[in-house]
C-alpha positions as a Python dict, from the first residue, in 0.01 Angstrom:
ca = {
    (1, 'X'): (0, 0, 0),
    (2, 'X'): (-151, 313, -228),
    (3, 'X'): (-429, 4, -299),
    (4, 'X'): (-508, -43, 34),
    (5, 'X'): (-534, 307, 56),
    (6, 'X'): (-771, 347, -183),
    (7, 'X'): (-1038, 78, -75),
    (8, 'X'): (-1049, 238, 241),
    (9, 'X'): (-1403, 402, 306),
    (10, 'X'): (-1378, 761, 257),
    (11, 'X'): (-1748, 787, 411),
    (12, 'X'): (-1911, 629, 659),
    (13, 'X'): (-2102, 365, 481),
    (14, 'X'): (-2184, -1, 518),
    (15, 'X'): (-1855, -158, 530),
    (16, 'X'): (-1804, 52, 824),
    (17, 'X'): (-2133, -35, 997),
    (18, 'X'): (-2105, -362, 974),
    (19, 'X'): (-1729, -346, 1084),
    (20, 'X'): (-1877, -145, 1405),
    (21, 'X'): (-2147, -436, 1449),
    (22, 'X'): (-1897, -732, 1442),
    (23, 'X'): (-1633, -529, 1681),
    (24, 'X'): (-1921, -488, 1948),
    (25, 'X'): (-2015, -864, 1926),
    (26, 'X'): (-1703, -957, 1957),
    (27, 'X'): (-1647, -795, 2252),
    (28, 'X'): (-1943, -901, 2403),
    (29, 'X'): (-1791, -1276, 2269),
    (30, 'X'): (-1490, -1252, 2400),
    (31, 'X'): (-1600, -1201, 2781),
    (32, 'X'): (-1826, -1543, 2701),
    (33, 'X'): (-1524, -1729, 2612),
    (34, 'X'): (-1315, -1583, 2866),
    (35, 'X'): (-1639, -1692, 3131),
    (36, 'X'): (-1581, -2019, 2967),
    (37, 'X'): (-1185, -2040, 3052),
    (38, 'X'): (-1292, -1961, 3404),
    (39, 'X'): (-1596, -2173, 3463),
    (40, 'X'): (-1429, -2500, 3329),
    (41, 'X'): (-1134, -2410, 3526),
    (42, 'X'): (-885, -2321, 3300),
    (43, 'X'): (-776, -2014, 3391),
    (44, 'X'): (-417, -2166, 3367),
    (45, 'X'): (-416, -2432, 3142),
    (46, 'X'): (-132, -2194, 2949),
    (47, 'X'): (18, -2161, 3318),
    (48, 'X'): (258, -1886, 3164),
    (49, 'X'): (257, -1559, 2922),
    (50, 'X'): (289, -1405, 2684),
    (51, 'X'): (372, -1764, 2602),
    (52, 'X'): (132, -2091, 2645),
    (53, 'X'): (422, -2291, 2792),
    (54, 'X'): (763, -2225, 2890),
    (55, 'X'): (879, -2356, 2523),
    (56, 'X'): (554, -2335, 2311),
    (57, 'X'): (307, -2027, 2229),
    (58, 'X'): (71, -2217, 2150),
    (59, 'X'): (-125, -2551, 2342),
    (60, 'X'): (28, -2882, 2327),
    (61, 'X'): (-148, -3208, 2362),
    (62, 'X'): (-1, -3248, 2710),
    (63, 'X'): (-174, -2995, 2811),
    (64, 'X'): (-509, -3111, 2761),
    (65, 'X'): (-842, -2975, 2708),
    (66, 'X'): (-753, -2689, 2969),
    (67, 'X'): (-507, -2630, 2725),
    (68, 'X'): (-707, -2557, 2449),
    (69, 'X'): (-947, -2352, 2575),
    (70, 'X'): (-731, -2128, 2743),
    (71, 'X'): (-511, -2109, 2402),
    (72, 'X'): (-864, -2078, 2225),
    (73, 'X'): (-963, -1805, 2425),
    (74, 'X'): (-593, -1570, 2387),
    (75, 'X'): (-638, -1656, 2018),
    (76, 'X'): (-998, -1500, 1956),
    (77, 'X'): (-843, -1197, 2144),
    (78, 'X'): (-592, -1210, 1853),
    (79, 'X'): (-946, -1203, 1620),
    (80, 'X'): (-1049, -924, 1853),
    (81, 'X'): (-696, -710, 1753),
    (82, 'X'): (-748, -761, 1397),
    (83, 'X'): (-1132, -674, 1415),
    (84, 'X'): (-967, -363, 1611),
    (85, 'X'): (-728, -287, 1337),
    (86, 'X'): (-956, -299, 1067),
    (87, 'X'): (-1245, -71, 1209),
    (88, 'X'): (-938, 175, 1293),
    (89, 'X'): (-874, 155, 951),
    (90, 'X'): (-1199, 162, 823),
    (91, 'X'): (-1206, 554, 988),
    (92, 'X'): (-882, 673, 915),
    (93, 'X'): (-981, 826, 605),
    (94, 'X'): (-1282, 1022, 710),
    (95, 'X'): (-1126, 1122, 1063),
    (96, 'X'): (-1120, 1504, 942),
    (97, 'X'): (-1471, 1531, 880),
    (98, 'X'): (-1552, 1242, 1176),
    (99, 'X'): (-1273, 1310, 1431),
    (100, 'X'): (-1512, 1124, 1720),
    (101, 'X'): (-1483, 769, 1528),
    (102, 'X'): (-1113, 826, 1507),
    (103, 'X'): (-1098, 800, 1852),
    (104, 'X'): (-1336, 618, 1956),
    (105, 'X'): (-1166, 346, 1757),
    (106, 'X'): (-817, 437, 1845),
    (107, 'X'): (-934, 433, 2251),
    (108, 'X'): (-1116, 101, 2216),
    (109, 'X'): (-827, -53, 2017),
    (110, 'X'): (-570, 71, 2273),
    (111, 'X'): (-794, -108, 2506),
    (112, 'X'): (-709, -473, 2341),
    (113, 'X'): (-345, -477, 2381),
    (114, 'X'): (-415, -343, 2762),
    (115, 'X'): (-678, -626, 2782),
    (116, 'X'): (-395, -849, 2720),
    (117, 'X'): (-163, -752, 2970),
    (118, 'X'): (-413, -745, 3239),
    (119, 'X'): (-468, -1110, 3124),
    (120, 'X'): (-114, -1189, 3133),
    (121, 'X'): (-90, -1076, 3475),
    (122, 'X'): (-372, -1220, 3588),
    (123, 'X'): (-201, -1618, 3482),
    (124, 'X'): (130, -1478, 3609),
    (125, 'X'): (-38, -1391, 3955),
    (126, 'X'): (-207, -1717, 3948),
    (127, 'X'): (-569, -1559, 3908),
    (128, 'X'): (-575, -1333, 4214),
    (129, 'X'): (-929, -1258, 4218),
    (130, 'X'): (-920, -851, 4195),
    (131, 'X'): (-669, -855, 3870),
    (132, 'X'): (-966, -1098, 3694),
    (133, 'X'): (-1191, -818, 3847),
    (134, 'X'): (-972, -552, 3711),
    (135, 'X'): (-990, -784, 3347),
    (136, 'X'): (-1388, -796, 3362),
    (137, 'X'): (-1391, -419, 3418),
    (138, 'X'): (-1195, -315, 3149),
    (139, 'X'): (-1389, -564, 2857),
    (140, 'X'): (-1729, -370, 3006),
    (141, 'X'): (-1524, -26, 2968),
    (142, 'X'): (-1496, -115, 2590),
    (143, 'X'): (-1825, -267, 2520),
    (144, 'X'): (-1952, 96, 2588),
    (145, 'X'): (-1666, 240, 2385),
    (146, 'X'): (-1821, 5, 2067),
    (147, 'X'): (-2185, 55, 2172),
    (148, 'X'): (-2074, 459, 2132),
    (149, 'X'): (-1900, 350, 1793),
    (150, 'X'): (-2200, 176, 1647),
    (151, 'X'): (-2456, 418, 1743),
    (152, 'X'): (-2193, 765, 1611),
    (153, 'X'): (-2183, 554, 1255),
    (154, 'X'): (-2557, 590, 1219),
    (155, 'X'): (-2644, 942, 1409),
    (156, 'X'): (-2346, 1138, 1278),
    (157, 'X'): (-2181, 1397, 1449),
    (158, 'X'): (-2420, 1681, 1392),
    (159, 'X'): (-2438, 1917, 1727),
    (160, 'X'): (-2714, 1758, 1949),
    (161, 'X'): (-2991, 1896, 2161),
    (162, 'X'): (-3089, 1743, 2476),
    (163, 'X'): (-3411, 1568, 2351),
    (164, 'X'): (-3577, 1476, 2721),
    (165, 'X'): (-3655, 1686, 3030),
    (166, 'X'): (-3396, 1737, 3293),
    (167, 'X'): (-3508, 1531, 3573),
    (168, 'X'): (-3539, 1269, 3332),
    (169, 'X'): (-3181, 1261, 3220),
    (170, 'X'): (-3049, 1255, 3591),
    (171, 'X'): (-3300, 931, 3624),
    (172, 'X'): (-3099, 793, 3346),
    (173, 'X'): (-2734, 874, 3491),
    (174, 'X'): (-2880, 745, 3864),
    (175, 'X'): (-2970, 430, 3667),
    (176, 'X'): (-2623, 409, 3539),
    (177, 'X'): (-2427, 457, 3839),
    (178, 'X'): (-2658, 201, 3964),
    (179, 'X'): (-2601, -36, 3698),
    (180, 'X'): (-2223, 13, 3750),
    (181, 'X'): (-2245, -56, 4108),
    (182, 'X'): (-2440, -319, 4044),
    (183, 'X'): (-2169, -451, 3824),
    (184, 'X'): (-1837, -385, 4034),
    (185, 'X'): (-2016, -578, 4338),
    (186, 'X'): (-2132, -855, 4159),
    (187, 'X'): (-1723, -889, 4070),
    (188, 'X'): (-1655, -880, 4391),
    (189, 'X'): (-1917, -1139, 4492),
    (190, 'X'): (-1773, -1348, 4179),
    (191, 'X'): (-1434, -1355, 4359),
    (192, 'X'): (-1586, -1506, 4650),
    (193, 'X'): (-1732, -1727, 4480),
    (194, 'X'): (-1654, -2154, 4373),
    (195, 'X'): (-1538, -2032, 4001),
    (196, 'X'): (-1146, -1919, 4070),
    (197, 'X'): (-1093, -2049, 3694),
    (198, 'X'): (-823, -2300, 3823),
    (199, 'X'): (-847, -2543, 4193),
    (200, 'X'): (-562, -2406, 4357),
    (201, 'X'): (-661, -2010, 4264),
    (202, 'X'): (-675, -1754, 4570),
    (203, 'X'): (-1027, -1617, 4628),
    (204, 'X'): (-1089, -1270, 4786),
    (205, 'X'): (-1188, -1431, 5100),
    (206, 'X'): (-1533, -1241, 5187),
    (207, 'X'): (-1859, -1383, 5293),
    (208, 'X'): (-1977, -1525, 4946),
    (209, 'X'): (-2323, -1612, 5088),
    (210, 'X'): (-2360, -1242, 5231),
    (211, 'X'): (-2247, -1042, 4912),
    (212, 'X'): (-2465, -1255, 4701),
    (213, 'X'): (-2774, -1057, 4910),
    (214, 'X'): (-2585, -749, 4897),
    (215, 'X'): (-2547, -770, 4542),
    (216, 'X'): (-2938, -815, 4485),
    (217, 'X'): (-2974, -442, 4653),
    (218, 'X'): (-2847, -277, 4360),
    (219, 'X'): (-2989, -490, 4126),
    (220, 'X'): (-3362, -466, 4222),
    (221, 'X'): (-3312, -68, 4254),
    (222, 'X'): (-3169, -69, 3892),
    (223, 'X'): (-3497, -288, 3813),
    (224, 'X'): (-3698, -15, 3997),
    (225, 'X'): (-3546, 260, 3838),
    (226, 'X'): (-3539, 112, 3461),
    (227, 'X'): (-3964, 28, 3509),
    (228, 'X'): (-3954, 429, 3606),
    (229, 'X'): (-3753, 521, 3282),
    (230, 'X'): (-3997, 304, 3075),
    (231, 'X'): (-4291, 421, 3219),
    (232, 'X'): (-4206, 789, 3161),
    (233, 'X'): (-4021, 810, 2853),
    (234, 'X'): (-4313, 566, 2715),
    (235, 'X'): (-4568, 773, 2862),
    (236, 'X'): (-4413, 1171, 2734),
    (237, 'X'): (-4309, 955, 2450),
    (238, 'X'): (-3962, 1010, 2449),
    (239, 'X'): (-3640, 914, 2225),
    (240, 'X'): (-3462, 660, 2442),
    (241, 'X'): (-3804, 500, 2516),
    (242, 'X'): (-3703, 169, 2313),
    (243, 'X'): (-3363, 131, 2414),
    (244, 'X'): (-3533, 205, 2810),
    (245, 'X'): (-3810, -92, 2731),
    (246, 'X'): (-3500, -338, 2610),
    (247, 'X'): (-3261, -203, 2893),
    (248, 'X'): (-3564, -366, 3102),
    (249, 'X'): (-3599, -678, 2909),
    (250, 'X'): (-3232, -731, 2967),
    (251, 'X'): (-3250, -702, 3337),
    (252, 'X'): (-3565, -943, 3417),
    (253, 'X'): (-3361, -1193, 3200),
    (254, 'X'): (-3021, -1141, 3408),
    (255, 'X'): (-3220, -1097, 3750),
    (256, 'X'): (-3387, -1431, 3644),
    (257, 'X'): (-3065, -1587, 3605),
    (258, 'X'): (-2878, -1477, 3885),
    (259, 'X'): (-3209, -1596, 4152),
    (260, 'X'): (-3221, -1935, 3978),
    (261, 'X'): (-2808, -1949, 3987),
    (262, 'X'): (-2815, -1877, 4363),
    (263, 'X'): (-3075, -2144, 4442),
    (264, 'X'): (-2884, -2413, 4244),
    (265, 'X'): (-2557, -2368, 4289),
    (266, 'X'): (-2407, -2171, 4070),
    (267, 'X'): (-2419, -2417, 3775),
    (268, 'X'): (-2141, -2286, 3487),
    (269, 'X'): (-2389, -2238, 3211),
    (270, 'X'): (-2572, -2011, 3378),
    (271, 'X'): (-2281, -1800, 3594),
    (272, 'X'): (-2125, -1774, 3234),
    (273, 'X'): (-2495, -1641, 3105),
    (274, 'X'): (-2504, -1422, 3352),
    (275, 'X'): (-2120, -1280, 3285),
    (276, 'X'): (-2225, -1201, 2923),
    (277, 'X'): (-2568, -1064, 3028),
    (278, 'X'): (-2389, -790, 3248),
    (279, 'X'): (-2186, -683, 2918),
    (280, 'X'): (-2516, -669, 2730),
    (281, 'X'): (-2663, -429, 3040),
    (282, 'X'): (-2404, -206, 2982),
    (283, 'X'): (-2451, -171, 2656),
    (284, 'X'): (-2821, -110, 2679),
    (285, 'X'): (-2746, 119, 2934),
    (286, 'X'): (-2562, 301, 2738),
    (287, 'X'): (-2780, 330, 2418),
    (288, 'X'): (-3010, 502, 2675),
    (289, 'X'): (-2785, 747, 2769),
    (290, 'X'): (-2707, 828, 2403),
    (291, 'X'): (-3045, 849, 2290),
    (292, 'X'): (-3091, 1159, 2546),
    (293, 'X'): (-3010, 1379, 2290),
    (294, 'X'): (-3093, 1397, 1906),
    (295, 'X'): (-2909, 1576, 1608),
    (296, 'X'): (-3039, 1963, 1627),
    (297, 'X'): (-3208, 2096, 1336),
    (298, 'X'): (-3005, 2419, 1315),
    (299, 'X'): (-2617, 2379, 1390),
    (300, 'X'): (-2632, 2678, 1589),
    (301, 'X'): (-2900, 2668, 1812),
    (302, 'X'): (-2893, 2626, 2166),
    (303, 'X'): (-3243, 2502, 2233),
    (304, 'X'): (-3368, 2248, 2388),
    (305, 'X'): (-3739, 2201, 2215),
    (306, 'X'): (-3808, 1810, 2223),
    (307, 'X'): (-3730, 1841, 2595),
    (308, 'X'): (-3944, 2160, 2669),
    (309, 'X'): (-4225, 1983, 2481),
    (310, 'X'): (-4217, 1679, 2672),
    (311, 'X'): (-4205, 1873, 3016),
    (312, 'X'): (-4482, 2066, 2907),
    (313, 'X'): (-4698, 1761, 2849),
}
């Protein structure tokens, strides 16, 4: 034990960057895989839990290929946990001088074991549409939490200053809550939808033609509101102005996907696309919001410089 003890990091260094890197993919992984569960529909190929069967935990050739993708997919949430459990450990040692990566990895790992429940539930209730919702929410809730983790193990945790001017920053939080909305209807419009993850699944029962239009709304006013963050933090050059010019390259590639889905059919491949695309939003979406601010160059200041300078332009 003292040896494990001792090769833990005692500074943020590259062990625990890449450890951040690999727990955000993962993440990001793990909502493709559980896509894939649901778009071949095997939502309850283990038709029980925490077990796969009755008898068995794991798959048995009875079971079939459902079987093993649906066992595949609760095992790489066991990978998850242990990728969990090792960043947590990764920060233990520093988390008096970097309390905010303590719990940023203590919240997201939390998460995963509460991930796993919902899951549960969801096969116990036979997929009811709005506890897979609930499921999907909660894996974009901690893609955020590791997009957070990764960028605090390269910024620090100096004090910040906001680095943008005001009306810029509530353009970025409008974007979000658009982005979110954008997000919670398109679950919604998912439940509707042909892809219940197993035949005899319940859907929500709403118009799925209807909320596939009403799901577009949000979507092209995220679109117009992302060209308006590029243009202006490009323009008074800003810091988030990368992050805002990806954030935009994500969302022609998922609006893209979701037009050609809707006038094909919803083929899997690209619904499952799609799924992990709205992860990889968030994420982006985030970034943006972190990049607001920047590390101040006197701890005790209160100004605000970068952001009266680009007003002032």
């Amino acid at each position: 034990m003292k040896r494990i003890s001792e090769w833990l990091p005692t500074s943020v260094d590259k062990r625990v960057r890449v450890l951040a890197w690999i727990y955000l993919t993962a993440q990001i992984l793990l909502v493709g895989t559980g896509g894939l569960v649901r778009l071949t529909g095997s939502g309850l190929g283990c038709p029980t839990w925490p077990r796969c069967t009755d008898g068995s935990f794991v798959n048995t050739p009875e079971m079939g290929i459902h079987g093993v993708i649906e066992f595949g997919n609760r095992l790489l949430g066991v990978v998850l946990g242990l990728v969990a459990i090792a960043a947590f450990l990764a920060v233990v040692r520093v988390r008096r001088s970097r309390p905010d990566l303590f719990w940023l990895a203590l919240l997201a790992g939390l998460g995963i074991p509460a991930q796993a429940v919902i899951g549960g539930v969801s096969v116990l209730v036979k997929l009811n549409p709005y506890v897979v919702g609930l499921h999907f929410v909660i894996s974009v809730a901690l893609v955020g939490l590791c997009t957070v983790f990764v960028h605090r193990v390269y910024t620090g945790n100096p004090r910040r200053i906001l680095a943008v001017p005001g009306w810029f920053r509530l353009l970025t939080y409008a974007t979000a809550a658009v982005i979110l909305v954008t997000i919670l209807v398109g679950i919604v419009t998912t439940g509707s939808g042909p892809h219940a993850g197993d035949a005899n699944a319940p859907r929500n029962g709403l118009d799925s033609e209807l909320l596939q239009h009403v799901h577009s709304w949000p979507a092209y006013a995220t679109l117009a509101l992302t060209i308006a963050l590029v243009v202006a933090s490009v323009a008074l050059a800003l810091p988030p102005r990368g992050w805002a010019v990806l954030l935009l390259i994500i969302e022609a590639g998922q609006i893209g996907i979701g037009l050609l889905q809707a006038n094909i059919g919803l083929p899997p491949v690209l619904v499952g696309i799609h799924m992990v695309l709205s992860c990889v939003l968030a994420a982006g979406m985030t970034a943006v919001v972190l990049n607001l601010t920047v590390p101040s160059a006197n701890p005790t200041s209160t100004s605000v410089p970068l952001a009266e300078s680009a007003a002032a332009r």
